[in-house]
Backbone as CSV, one residue per row, in Angstrom:
resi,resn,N_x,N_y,N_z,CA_x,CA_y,CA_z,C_x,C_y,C_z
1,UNK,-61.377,-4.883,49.675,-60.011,-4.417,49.699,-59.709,-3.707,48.387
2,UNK,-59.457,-2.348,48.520,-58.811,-1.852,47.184,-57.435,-2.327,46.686
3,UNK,-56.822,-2.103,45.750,-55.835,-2.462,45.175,-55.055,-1.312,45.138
4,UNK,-53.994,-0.960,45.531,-53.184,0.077,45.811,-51.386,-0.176,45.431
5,UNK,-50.895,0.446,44.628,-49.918,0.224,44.121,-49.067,0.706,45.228
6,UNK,-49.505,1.877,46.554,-48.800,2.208,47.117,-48.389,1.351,48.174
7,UNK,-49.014,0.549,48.735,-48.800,-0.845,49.347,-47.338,-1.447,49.311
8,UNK,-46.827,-1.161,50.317,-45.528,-2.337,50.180,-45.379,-3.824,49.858
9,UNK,-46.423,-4.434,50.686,-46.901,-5.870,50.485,-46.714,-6.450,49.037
10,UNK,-47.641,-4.759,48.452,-48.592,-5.563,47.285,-46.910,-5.098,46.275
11,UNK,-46.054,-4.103,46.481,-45.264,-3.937,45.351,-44.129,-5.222,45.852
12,UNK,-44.183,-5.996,46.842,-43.008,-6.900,47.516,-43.381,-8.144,46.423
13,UNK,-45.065,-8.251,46.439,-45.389,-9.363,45.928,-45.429,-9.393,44.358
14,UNK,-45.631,-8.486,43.836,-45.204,-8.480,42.256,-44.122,-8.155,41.873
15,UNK,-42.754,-7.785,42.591,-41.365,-8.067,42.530,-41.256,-9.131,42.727
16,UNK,-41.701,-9.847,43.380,-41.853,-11.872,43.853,-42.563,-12.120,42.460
17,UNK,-43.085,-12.108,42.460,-43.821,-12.631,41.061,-42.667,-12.489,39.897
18,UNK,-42.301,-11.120,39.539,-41.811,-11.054,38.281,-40.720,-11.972,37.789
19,UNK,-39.827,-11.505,38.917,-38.658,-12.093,38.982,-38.905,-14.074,39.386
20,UNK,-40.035,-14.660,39.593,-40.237,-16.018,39.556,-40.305,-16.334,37.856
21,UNK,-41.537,-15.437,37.006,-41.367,-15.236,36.226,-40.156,-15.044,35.448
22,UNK,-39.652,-14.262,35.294,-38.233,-14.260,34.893,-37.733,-15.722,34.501
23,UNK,-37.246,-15.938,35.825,-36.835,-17.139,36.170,-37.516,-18.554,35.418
24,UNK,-38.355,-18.654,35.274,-39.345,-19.575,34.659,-38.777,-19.420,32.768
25,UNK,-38.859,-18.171,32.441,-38.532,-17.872,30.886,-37.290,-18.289,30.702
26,UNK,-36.571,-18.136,31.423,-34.682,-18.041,31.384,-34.273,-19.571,31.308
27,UNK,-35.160,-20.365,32.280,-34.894,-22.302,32.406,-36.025,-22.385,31.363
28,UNK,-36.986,-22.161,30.365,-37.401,-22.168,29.687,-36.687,-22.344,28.140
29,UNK,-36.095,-20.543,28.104,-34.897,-20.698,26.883,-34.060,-21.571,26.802
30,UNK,-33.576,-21.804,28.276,-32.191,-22.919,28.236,-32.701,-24.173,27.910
31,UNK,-33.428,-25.011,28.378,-34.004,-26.090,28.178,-34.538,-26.240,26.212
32,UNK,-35.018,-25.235,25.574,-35.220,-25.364,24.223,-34.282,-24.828,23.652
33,UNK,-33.457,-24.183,23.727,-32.015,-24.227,23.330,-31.330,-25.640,22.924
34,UNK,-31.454,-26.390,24.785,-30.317,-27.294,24.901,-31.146,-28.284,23.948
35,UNK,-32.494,-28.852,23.717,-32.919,-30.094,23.240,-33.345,-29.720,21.716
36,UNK,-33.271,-28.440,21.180,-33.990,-29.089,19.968,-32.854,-28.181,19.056
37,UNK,-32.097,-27.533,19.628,-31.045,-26.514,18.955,-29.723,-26.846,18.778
38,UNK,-28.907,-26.991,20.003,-27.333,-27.061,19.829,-26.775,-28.133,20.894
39,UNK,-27.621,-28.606,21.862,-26.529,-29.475,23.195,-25.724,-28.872,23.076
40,UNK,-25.932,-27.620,23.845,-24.533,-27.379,24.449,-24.639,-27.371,25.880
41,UNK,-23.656,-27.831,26.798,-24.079,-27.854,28.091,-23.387,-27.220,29.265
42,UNK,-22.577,-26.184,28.530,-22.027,-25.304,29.436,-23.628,-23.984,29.083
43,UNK,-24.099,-23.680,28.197,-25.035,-23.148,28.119,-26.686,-23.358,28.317
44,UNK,-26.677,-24.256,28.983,-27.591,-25.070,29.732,-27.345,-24.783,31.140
45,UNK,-26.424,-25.022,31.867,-25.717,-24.335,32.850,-25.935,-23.020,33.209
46,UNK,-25.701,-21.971,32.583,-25.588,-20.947,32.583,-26.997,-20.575,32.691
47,UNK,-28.225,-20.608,31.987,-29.367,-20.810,31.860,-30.202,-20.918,33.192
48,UNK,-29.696,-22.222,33.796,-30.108,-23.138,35.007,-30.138,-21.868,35.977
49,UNK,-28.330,-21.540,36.075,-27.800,-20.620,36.955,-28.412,-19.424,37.090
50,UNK,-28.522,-18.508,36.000,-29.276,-17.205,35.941,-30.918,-17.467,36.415
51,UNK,-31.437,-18.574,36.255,-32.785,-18.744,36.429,-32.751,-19.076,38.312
52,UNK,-31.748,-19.698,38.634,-31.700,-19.723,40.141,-31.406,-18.284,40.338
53,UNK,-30.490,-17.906,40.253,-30.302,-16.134,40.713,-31.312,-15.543,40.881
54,UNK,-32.068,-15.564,39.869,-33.503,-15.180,39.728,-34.478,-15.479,40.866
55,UNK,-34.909,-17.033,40.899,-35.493,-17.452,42.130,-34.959,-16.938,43.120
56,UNK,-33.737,-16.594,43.900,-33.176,-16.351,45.235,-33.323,-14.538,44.608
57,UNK,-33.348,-13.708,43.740,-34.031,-12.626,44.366,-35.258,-12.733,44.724
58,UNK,-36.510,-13.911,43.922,-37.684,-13.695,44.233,-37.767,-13.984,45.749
59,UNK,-36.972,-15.013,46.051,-37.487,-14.628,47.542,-37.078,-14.048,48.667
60,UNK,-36.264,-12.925,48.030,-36.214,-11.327,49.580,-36.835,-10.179,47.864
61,UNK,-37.913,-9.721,48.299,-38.180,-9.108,47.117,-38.171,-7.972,48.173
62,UNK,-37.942,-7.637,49.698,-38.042,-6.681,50.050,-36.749,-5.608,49.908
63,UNK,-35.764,-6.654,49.478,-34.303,-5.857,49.002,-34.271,-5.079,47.696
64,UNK,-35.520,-4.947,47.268,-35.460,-3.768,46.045,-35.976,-2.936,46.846
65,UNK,-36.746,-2.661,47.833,-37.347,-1.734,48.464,-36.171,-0.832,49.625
66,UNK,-35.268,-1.470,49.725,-34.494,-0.811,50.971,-32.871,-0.093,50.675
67,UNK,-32.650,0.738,51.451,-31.908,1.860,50.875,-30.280,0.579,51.163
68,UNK,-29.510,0.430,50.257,-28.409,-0.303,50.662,-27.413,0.056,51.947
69,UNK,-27.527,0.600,52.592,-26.466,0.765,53.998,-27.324,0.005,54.702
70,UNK,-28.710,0.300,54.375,-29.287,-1.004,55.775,-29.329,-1.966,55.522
71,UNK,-29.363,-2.946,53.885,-29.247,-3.934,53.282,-27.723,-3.949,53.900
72,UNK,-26.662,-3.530,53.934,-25.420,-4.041,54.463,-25.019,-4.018,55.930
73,UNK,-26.181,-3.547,56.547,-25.881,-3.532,58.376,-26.764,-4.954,58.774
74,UNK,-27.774,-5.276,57.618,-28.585,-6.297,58.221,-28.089,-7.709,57.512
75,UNK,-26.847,-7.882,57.529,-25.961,-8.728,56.947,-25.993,-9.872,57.422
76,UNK,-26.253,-9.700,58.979,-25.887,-11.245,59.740,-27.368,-11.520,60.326
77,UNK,-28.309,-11.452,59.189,-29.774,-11.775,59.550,-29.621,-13.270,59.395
78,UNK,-29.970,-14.080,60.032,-30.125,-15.834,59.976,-31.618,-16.646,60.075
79,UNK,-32.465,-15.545,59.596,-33.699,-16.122,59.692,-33.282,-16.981,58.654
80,UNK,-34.822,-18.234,58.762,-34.651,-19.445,57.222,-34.944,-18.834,56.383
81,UNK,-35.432,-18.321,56.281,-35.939,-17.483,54.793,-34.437,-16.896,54.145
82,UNK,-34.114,-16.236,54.926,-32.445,-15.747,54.290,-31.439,-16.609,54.147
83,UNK,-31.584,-17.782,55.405,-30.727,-18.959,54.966,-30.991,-19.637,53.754
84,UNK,-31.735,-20.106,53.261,-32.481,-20.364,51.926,-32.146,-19.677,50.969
85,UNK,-32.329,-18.144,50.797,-32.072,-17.501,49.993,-30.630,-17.069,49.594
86,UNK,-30.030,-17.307,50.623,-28.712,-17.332,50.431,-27.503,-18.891,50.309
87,UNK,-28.554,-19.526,50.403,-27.613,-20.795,49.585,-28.350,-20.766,48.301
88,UNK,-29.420,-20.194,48.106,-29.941,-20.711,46.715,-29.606,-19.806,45.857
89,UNK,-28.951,-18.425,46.266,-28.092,-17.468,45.500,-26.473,-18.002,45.306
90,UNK,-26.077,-18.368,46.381,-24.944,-19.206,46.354,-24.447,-20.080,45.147
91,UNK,-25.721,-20.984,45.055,-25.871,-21.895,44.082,-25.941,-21.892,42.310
92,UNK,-27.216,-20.457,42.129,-26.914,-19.438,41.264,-25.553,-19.609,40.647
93,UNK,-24.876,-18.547,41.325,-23.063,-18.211,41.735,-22.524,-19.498,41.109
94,UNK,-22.383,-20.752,41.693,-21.588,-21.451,41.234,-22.300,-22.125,39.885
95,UNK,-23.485,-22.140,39.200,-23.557,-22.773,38.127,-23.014,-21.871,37.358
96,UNK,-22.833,-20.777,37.420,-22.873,-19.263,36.557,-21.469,-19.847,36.209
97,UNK,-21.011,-19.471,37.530,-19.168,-19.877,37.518,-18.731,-21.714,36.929
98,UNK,-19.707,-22.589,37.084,-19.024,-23.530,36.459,-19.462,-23.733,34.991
99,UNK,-20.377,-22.696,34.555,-20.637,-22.726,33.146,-19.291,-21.974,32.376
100,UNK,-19.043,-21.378,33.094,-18.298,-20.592,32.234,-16.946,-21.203,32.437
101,UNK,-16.492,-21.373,33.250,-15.177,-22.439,33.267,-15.420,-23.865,32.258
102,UNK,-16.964,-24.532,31.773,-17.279,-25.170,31.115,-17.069,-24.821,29.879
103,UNK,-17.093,-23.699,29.536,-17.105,-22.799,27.931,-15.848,-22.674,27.800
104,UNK,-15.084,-22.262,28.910,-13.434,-21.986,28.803,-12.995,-23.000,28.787
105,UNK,-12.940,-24.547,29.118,-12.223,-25.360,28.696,-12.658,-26.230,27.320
106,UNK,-14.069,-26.021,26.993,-14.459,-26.883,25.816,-13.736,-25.978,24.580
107,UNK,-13.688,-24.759,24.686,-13.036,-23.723,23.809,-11.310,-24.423,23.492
């Protein structure tokens, strides 16, 4: 098998990759931040959150590939894979949002 960058598969799967990656560095920073730097735990939060965001793009990595009007007609897709990915973006969403309501009231 050659290796071909022109491959959809193969560019789906190292957009999956990166962005796992990503994700891995981001709960990485937060975690040595929170224990050997400052405890802070609205920024631990935030951390957590962006690193889930992260995970729930890695898994539709085919949505960097597609022109957005069809990303918004294929809205009410309910496969598990999208159910998944869309509570685990969800989830993202609300640590993001309760970090920062965390920062706004410790302030």
């Amino acid at each position: 098998m050659v290796f071909s960058w022109g491959n959809l598969a193969t560019k789906q799967l190292i957009v999956g990759m990166v962005c796992h990656i990503i994700a891995l560095a981001i709960l990485a920073y937060g975690v040595y931040t929170f224990y050997w730097l400052e405890l802070i735990l609205p920024e631990l939060t935030r951390c957590v959150g962006a690193a889930v965001l992260f995970v729930a793009m890695g898994l539709a990595p085919k949505l960097f590939f597609m022109p957005v009007s069809q990303i918004v007609s294929q809205a009410e897709d309910t496969t598990e894979k999208s159910t998944l990915q869309t509570y685990v973006f969800n989830l993202g969403m609300f640590l993001v949002i309760c970090s920062l309501l965390m920062e706004w009231l410790y302030d």
